[in-house]
N, C-alpha and C positions, 0 to 999 in steps of 0.2 A: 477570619470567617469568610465562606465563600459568597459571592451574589448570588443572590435567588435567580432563579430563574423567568427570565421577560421577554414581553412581548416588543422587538425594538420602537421606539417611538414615531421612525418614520415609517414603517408599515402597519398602518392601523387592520387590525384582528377581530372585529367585535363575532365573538366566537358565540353563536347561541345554544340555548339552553341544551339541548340535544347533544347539541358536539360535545359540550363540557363532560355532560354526560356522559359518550362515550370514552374522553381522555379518560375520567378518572375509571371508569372500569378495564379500559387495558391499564392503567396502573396494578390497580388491583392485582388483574390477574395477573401483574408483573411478582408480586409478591407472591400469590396463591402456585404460580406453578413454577414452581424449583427449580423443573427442568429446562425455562427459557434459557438461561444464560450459558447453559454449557452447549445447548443446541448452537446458538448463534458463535460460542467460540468455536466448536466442532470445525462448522462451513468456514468460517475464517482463518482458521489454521490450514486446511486441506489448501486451499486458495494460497496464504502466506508460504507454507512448504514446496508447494508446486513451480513458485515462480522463481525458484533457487537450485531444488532438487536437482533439475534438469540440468546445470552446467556440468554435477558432476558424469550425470549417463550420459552424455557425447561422446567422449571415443567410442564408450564399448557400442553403441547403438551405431554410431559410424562402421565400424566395424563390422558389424551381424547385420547390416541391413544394405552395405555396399554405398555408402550416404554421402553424396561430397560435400564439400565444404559450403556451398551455397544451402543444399538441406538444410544440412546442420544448425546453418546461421537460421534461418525461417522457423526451425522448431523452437527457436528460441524468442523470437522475433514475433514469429504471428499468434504466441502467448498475449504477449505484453502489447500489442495494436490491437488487436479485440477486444480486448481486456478494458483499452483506454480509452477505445471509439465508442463503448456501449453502455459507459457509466452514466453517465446524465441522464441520456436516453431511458434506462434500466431505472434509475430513480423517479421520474416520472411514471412508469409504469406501476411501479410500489401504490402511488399518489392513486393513481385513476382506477385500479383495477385490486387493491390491496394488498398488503405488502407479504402479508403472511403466505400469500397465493403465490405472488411473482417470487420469493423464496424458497418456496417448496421445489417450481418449475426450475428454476436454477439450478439448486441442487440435484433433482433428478438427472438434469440436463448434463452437468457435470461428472456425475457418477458414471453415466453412463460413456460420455467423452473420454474419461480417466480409463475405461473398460478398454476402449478403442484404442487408446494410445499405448495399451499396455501388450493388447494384441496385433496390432498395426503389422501386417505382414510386409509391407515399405514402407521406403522414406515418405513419398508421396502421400500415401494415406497416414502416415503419424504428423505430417506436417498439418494435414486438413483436419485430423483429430485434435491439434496441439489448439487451431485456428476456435472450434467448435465448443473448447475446454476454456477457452481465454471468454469467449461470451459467452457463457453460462454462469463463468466467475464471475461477469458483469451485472449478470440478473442479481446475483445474493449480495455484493457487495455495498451499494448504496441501503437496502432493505435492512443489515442486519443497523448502521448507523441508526437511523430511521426508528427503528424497534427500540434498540435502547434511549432513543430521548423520547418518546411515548410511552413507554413502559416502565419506565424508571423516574422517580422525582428526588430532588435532595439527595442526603449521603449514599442511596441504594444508589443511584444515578452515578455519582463520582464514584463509587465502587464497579459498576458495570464496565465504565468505560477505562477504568485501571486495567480489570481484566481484558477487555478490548486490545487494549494498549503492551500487556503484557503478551498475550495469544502472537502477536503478528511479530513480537520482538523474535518471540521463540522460534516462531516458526522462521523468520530469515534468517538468524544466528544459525539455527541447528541443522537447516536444508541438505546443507553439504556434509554435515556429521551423518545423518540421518542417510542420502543418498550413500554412502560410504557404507556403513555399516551394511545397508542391503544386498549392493552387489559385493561387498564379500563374503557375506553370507550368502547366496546366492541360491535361495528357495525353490527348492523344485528344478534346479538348472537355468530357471529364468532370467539370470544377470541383470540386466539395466531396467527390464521390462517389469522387476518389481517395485520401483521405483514410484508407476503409474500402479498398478496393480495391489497398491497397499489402499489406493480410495476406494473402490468400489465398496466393500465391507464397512467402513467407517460412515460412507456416503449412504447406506442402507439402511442403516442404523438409526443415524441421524435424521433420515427420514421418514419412519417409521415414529418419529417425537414429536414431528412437527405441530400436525393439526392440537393432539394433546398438552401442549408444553407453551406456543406461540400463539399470544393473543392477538387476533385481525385488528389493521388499522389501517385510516386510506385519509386523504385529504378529507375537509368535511364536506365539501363540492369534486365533484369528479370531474379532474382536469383534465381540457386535449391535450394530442398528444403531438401540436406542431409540426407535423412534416414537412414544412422548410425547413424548420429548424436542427430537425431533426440529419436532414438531408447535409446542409450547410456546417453541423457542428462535427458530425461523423467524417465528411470530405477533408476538413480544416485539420481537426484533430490526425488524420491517417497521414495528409500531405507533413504535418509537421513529425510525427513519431518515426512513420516509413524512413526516411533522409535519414535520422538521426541515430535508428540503429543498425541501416546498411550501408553508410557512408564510409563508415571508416575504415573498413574490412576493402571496403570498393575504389578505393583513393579518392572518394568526393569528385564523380563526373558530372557535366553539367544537369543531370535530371535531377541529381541532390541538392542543387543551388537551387532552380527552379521552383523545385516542389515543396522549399523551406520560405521560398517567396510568393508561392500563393498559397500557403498554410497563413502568411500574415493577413492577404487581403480575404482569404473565407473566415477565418476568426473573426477579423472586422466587422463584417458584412452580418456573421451570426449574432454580434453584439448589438447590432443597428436594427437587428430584426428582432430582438427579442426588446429591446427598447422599446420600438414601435406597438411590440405584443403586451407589453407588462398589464394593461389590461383585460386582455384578452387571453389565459392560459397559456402564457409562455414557457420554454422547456426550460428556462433557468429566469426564474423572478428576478431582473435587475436590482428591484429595489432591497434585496438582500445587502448590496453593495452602500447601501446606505448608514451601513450599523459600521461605524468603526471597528469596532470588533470582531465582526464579520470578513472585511477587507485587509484588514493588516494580518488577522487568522489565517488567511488565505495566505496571505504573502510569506508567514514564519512557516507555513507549510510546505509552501516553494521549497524556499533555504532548505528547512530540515532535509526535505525526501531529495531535494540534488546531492547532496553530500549520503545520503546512508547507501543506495543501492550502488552510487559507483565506488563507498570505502570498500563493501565486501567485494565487488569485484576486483578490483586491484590488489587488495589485500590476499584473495586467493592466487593470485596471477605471480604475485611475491615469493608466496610460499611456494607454489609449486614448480613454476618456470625458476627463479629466482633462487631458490633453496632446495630443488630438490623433492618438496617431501609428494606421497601420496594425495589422493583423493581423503582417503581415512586419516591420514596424518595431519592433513592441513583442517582438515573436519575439527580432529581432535582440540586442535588451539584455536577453534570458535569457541570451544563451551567457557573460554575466559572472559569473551562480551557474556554469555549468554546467565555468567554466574553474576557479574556486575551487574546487568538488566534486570535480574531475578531478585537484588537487594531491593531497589530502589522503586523498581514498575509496581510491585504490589502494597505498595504503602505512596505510593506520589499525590494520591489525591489530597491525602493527610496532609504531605508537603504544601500541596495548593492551597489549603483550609489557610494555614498559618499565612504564606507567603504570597496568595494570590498570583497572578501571573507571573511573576518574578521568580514561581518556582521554573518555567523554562527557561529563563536567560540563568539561573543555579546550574540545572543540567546541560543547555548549551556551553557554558565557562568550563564545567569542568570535561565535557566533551573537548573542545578548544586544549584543555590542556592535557589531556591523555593521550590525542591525536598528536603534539609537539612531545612529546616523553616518549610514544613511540615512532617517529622522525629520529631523534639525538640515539634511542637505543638499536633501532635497524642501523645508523648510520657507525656504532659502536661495534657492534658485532659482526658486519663486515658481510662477508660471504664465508666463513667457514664457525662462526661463532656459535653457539648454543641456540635453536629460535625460541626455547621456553622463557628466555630473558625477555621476550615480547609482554610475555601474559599479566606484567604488573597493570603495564599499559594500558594494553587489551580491557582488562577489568576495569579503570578509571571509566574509559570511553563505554564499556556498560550502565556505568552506574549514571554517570550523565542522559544515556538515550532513554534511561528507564525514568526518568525525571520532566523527561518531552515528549513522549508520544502518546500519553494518553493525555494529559493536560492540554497540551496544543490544540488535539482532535476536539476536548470539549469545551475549550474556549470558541474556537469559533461557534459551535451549535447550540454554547449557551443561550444565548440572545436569540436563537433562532426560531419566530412562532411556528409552533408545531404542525400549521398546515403550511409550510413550507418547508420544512424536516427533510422528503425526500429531495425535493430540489438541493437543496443545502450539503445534503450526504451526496448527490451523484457530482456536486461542484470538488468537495472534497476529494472524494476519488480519485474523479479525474486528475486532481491536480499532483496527488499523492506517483502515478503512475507517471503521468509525463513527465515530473519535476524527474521520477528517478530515469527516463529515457534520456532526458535533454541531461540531467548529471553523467552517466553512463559518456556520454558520445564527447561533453566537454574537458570530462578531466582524464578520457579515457586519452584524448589527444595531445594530454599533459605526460603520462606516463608513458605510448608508443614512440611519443616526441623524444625524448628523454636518452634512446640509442641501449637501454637494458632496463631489465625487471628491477633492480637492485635502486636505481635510479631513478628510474623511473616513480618508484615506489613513494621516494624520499620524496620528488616533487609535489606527486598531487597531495600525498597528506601534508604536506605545509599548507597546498591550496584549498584544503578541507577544512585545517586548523580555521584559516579563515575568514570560510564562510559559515564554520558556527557561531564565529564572535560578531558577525553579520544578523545570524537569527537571532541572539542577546540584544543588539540594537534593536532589532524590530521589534522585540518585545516591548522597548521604551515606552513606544508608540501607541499601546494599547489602553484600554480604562485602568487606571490604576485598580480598582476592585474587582478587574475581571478572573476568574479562577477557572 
């Protein structure tokens, strides 16, 4: 059976009449409108697909837009730094000004970003679109968290955040599938540019449900919004991601040292200041850190998200440098995570009922053990072997991730009182994003290290192996009846 849902004990909530009040009518309307949940996956896929799509439209957009290599890296780059400097920030906004609003603005914001990058007549203006697209993603991402633990109680709740969980699997499994298809198909003549050009219309759409579908929700006090803090976690956050995804490309000059050492002393410095704040509307409530389950949550989310964004890049860099195959062909042997994820994401919470937390260190292990079956099988088939002997693999390590990413996501926000929800959602985020920055740049230096793709390949997924048997540990560490 899973924990109910509480208030942690070291943050006392005495929640009055009124607020209850309102929780339980966005619940409500969590049931009455149907249409919340596919809205909030809508935004959350466009967001998950965007942040993968993109590897595969690099050439041809180098190409048709004369883009060198420093572009290239930036449109890829100032996605994922906006993206991760505007989280927290972005949740706190949910909090002080409601969340239904700061998501509508997101989306629009995005839609229309998505417009620009699609028509971006250079490199320069698709790099500032790409920049524009990555905080817009920022606004909706903490909000739609946020939404499903207000709007959802009990098993609707573990169903939401399944789907959650299952939404963003999809969308980075099939990114590259899905970029592939497009520009071969190649709509209108538009090649790479329908890649961006497929949100607008979805974005439209989606927004056009919101007010209808999404029940308003906001802190039951309307919190500042810290501008040191704000100031201090934005610099910190940038000095740390900047380094780490141009470092490597750049051969690590001394401003990448520098700026990865005062990314330690501005994090610091933000933690001391929001210490200082905690009672005073701080952009991240310290005493969140108080709830064990909270803190090690955070910590199994590390692990998770270091190891998933740099498997699939390496794993593409395999296939394609490494093997040979296309953008569409390397696409095509994602959809054997993506069939594996699709067993297990839509029934995991079921998994959690019975097994409680223990249902992620289940899909950690057998991640763990998909990732070494396929090490001994890449390592078997050589460079001229069959690659579909991967896809046994491939599918294990599906079935695992579909087992940990919605569980993981709702163990930490279990405990979490719900006028802390958005602080809580933009801690997650963020950490969701940098973990996969800071994984990207560490195992990415295991696999360039390595002297070839083939090799290279072999290394990190043993170093991946792991660190999911690392995320199984830290689950130890959790309440035992946490789900």
């Amino acid at each position: 059976m899973s924990t109910p849902l509480r208030t942690p004990a070291a943050v006392p909530d005495p929640v009055p009449a009124a607020t209850a009040t309102a929780t339980a009518t966005a619940a409500a309307a969590g049931g009455q409108h149907r249409g919340l949940l596919p809205v909030m996956l809508a935004a959350t896929f466009m967001t998950a697909l965007d942040v993968f799509i993109v590897n595969v439209a690099l050439p041809s957009l180098q190409a048709d837009l004369g883009a060198g290599e420093a572009a290239a890296q930036w449109t890829v780059a100032g996605f994922g730094l906006a993206l991760a400097a505007g989280l927290v920030t972005a949740g706190r906004l949910g909090d002080r000004y409601g969340r239904r609003r700061v998501f509508a603005l997101g989306l629009a914001l995005f839609t229309a970003a998505s417009a620009a990058c699609g028509l971006a007549p250079a490199a320069g203006a698709l790099v500032a679109a790409r920049v524009a697209q990555g905080a817009s993603a920022a606004l909706m991402g903490p909000q739609v968290l946020a939404v499903l633990r207000t709007a959802f109680t009990g098993a609707a709740q573990a169903r939401a955040f399944a789907m959650y969980g299952l939404t963003m699997g999809v969308g980075a499994v099939l990114g590259q599938l899905v970029g592939g298809l497009l520009i071969r198909a190649d709509l209108l003549g538009l090649g790479w540019r329908n890649c961006f050009l497929i949100n607008p219309p979805v974005g439209l759409a989606t927004l056009a449900l919101v007010r209808r579908t999404v029940p308003e929700s906001r802190a039951p006090q309307r919190p500042g919004l810290d501008p040191g803090g704000v100031a201090l976690l934005t610099a910190g956050l940038t000095a740390l991601v900047l380094p780490l995804i141009q470092g490597r490309e750049t051969g690590w000059p001394l401003w990448t040292r520098l700026s990865l050492g005062a990314s330690a002393v501005l994090l610091a410095l933000f933690g001391a200041h929001q210490h200082r704040r905690r009672d005073r509307d701080p952009l991240v409530d310290t005493r969140l850190f108080r709830e064990r389950a909270f803190t090690v949550g955070i910590l199994a989310q590390l692990a998770f998200w270091l190891g998933q964004a740099s498997f699939f890049l390496v794993l593409a860099l395999y296939l394609q440098q490494g093997r040979g195959l296309d953008a569409l062909g390397s696409g095509l042997l994602f959809v054997s995570i993506g069939t594996g994820y699709l067993v297990t994401s839509t029934t995991a919470h079921l998994v959690a009922e019975r097994l409680g937390c223990q249902a992620i260190a289940l899909g950690a292990v057998l991640m763990a053990a998909g990732l070494v079956l396929l090490e001994l099988t890449a390592r078997g088939i050589g460079t001229t072997g069959g690659v579909w002997w991967l896809a046994p693999a491939l599918f294990l390590d599906g079935i695992g991730m579909g087992l940990v990413i919605a569980p993981v996501t709702a163990t930490v926000l279990a405990g979490v009182a719900p006028r802390l929800a958005g602080s809580a959602a933009g801690v997650i985020a963020t950490v969701q994003q940098v973990g996969g920055a800071l994984g990207i740049a560490l195992i990415g230096l295991l696999f360039y290290g390595a002297g070839g793709a083939v090799s290279g390949f072999g290394h990190s997924v043993a170093a991946l192996a792991v660190l999911e048997l690392v995320l199984a540990g830290l689950v130890q560490l959790l309440p035992r009846r946490t789900a």
